[in-house]
C-alpha positions in Angstrom: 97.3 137.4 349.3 98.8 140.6 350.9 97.3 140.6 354.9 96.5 144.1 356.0 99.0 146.8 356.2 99.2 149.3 358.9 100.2 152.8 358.4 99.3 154.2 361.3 96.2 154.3 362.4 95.0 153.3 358.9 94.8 149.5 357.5 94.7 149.3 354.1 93.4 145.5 352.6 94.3 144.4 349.0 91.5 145.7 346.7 90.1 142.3 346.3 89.9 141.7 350.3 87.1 145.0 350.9 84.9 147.1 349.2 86.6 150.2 349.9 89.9 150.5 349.0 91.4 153.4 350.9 93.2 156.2 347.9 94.7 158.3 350.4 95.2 158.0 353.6 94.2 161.6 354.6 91.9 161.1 357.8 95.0 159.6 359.5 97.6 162.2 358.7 100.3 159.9 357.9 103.8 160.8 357.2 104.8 161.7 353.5 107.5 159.3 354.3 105.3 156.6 355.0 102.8 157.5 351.8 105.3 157.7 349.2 107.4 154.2 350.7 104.1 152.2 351.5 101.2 153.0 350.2 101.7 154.7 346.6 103.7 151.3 345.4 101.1 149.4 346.8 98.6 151.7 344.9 100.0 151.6 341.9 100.7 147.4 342.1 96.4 147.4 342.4 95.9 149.5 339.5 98.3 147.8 337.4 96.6 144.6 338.7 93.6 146.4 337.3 91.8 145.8 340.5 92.3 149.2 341.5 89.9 152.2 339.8 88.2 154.9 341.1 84.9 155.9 341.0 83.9 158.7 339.2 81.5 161.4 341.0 77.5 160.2 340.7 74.5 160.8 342.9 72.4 157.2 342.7 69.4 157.2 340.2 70.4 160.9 338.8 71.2 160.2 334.6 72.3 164.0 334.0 75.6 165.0 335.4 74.1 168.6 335.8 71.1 167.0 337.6 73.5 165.4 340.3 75.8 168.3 340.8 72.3 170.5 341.2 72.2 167.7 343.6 74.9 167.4 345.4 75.1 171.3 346.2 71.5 171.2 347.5 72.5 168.1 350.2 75.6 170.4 351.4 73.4 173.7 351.4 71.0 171.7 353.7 73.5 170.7 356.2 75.7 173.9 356.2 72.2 175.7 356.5 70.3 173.6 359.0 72.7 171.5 360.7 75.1 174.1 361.1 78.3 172.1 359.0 81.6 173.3 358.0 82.0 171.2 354.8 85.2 170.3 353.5 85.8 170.5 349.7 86.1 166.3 349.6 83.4 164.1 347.6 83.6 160.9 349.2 82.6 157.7 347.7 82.8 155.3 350.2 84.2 154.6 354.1 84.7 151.5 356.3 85.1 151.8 359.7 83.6 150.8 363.5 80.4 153.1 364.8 79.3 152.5 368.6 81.2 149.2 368.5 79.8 147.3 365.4 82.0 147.5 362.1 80.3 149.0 358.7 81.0 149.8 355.1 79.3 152.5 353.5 79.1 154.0 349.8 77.4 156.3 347.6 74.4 154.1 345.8 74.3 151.9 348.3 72.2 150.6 350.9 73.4 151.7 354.6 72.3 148.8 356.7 72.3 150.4 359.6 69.4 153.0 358.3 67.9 150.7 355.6 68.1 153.2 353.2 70.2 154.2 349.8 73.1 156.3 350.3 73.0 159.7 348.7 76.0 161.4 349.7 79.1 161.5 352.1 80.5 164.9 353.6 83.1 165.8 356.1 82.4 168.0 358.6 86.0 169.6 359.1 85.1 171.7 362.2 83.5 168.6 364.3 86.2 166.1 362.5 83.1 164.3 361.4 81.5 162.5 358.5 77.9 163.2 357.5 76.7 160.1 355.7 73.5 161.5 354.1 70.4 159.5 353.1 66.7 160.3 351.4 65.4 160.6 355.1 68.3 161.7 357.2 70.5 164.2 355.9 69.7 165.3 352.2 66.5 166.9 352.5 65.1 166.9 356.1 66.5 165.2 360.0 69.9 165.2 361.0 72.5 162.4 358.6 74.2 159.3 360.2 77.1 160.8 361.8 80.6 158.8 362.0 83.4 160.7 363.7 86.8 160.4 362.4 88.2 158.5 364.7 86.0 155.9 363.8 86.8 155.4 359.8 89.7 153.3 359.5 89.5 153.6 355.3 88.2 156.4 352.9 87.7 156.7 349.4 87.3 160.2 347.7 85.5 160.1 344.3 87.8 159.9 341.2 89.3 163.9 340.2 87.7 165.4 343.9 89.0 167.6 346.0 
């Protein structure tokens, strides 16, 4: 078993160790140095393991691609409208980190413990270095979402081809 490897601020487990394996490093800002000698070799040794894939893009309980991207947009419109958000171009699938003390792991088409409810979507707020983890009742189509600053998420996943 490898034990966690820091880059960083950023600990990355092996795949088999947490349900979020971070892709890329991005919220930390590591050196290119330090991606391209730690964690791309240790990338590619998970996917050749074939315990390393990513997730393609999906919004939960939506069959029709078209349908989820409708989706999708209408979550981001709502928060750029109403909660005034500066959305990055990211589609996040999942993100571990600690909130107000107490550790959490959270992905789309899951259930977010802390709220009790099915996650929809994950967005990055790049002006308030924030992510906007968006659920039927906070953050897709009415309230405010769960909100998770940056310094807070210790690994991120980005959906298969995104941004």
């Amino acid at each position: 078993m490898l034990s966690p490897l820091s880059l960083s601020n950023c600990q990355l487990r092996e795949p088999a160790e947490s349900k979020c394996l971070l892709s890329y490093c991005r919220d930390q800002k590591p050196s290119l140095l330090k991606v391209n000698q730690v964690l791309v070799p240790l990338l590619n040794q998970a996917a050749l393991l074939g315990s390393f894939t990513l997730m393609e893009f999906f919004i939960p309980d939506v069959e029709d691609g078209r349908t989820a991207e409708g989706m999708y947009q209408s979550i981001r419109k709502f928060n750029t409208d109403h909660n005034g958000a500066h959305l990055s171009a990211r589609r996040i699938y999942c993100l571990r980190g600690t909130h107000d003390g107490q550790r959490f792991t959270v992905a789309v088409g899951q259930r977010f413990e802390r709220l009790q409810e099915k996650v929809l979507a994950i967005l990055f707020d790049d002006i308030r270095n924030c992510y906007l983890i968006c659920t039927p009742n906070r953050g897709a189509i009415g309230d405010v979402p769960y909100l998770s600053g940056q310094n807070e998420v210790i690994y991120s996943e980005d959906f298969e081809g995104a941004p």
